[in-house]
N, C-alpha and C positions, 0 to 999 in steps of 0.2 A: 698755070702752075707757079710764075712768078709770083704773081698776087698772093698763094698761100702760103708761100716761103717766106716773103717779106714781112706776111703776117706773125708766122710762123716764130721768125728771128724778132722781132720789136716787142712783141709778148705771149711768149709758147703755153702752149695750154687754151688761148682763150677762145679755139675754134670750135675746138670741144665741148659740147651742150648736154650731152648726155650725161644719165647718171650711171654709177657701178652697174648696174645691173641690164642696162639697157647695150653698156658699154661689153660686158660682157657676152650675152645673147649676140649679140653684132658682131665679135671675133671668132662666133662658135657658126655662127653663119657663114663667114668668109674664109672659112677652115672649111665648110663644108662643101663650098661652090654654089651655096644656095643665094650668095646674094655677089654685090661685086664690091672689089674692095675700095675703099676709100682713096683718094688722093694720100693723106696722111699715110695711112698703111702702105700703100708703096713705096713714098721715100722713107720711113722709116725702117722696110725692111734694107731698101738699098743704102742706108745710114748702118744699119749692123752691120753690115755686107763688107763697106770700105771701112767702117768706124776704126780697125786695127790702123789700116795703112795712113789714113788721114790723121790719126792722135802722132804715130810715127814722125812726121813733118811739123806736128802743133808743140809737141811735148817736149821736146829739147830748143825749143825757139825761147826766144826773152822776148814774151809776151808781153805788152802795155796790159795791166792789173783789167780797165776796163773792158778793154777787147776778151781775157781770159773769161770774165763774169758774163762776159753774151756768146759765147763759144761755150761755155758749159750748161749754162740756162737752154741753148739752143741742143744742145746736146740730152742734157735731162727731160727736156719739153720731148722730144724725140723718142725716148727711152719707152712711153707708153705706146707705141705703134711698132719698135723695134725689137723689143721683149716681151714675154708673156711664159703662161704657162702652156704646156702642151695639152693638144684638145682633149685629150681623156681627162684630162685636170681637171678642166675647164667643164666638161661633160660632167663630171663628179660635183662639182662643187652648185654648176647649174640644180641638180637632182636634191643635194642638200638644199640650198633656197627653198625650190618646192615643193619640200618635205616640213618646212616651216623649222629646219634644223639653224640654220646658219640667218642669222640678220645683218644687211647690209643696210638699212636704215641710216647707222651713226659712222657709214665709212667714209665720209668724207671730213676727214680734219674735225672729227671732235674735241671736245676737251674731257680729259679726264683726270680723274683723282683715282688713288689705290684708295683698295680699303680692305679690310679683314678677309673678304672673301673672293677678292678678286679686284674689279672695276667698276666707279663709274661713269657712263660717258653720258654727258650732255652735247646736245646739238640746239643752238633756236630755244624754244622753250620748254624741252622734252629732256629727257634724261631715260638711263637704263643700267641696271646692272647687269654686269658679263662675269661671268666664271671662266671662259678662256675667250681671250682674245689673238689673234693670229694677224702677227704684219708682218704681209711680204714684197713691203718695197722696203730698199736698201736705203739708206740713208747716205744724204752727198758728203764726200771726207769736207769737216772741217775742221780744224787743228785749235778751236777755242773750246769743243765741246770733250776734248779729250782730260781723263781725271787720272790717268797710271802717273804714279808720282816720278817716275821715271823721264815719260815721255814729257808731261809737266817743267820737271829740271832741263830738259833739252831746250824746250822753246823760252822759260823763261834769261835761259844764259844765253840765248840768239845763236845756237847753233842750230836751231830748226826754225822756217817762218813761213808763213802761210806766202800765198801768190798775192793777195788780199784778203782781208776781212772776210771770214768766214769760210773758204776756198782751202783746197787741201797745202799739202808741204810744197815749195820750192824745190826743184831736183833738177842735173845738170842731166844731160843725154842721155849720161852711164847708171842715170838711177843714183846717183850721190843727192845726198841730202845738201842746199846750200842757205846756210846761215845767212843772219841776218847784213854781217857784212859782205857779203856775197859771195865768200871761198863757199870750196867746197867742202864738204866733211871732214874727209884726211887732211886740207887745209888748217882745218881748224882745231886739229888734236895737239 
């Protein structure tokens, strides 16, 4: 188990071979008792399990920038063993597949362009149009990708500032937001 941890923590995700679809079929199995669960799916259910009380002890520390980006990568990496849909979901959406409704083809990180009637996604040298598209992974907070003019004027006057590059807001134990010079919020009013 150490072995998959250490792997796990140096670069999450790359134990994972499967594709969507194989990846799915395989949590509809282990929902169903028909197969055994993974190494991975264990600690990741026991990672949801502590995840509150363990962010409790993480989230108000003054984290080193580095350590916060392998603490959340390890965290994110984790999130696909620890989260999911419930197995009727999963049961539904299997039944779509094959029904020839639903294609997971282009779900892994395609690229796409809008267009008049939707999407389209290229993958490698193939491409497709979609008329609906459905994502239901959550996107990790980063505080560069934000465009409300608002929150904009916060971070640009350093009353708001990421932990690092790309990583979400700064915030003190109590949830105060801490500026760039490292008051905290009502500090900074």
């Amino acid at each position: 188990m150490s072995d998959w941890l250490e792997t796990e923590w140096s670069s999450p995700g790359s134990q994972e071979t499967d594709g969507p679809l194989e990846t799915l079929r395989g949590r509809i199995a282990i929902a169903e008792g028909t197969c055994l669960a993974s190494i991975g799916y264990v600690v990741g259910q026991v990672w949801r399990k502590w995840q509150d009380a363990l962010r409790g002890g993480y989230n108000p520390a003054d984290t080193p920038p580095d350590t916060a980006e392998k603490i959340i990568a390890f965290d994110e990496g984790l999130k696909r063993y620890s989260y999911g849909p419930p197995i009727s979901s999963s049961r539904e959406l299997a039944a779509l597949i094959d029904a020839g409704i639903v294609d997971l083809e282009y779900a892994v990180d395609p690229d796409f362009a809008l267009t008049g009637g939707g999407w389209t996604l290229k993958f490698g040298a193939g491409s497709i149009e979609a008329g609906v598209m459905i994502d239901t992974v959550m996107a990790s907070p980063d505080l560069s990708i934000l465009r409300p003019p608002l929150l904009v004027g916060l971070i640009d006057e350093g009353r708001i500032c990421p932990i690092t590059d790309g990583l979400a807001a700064r915030t003190a134990e109590d949830g105060q937001l801490i500026g760039r010079d490292g008051e905290t919020s009502l500090r900074n009013s």
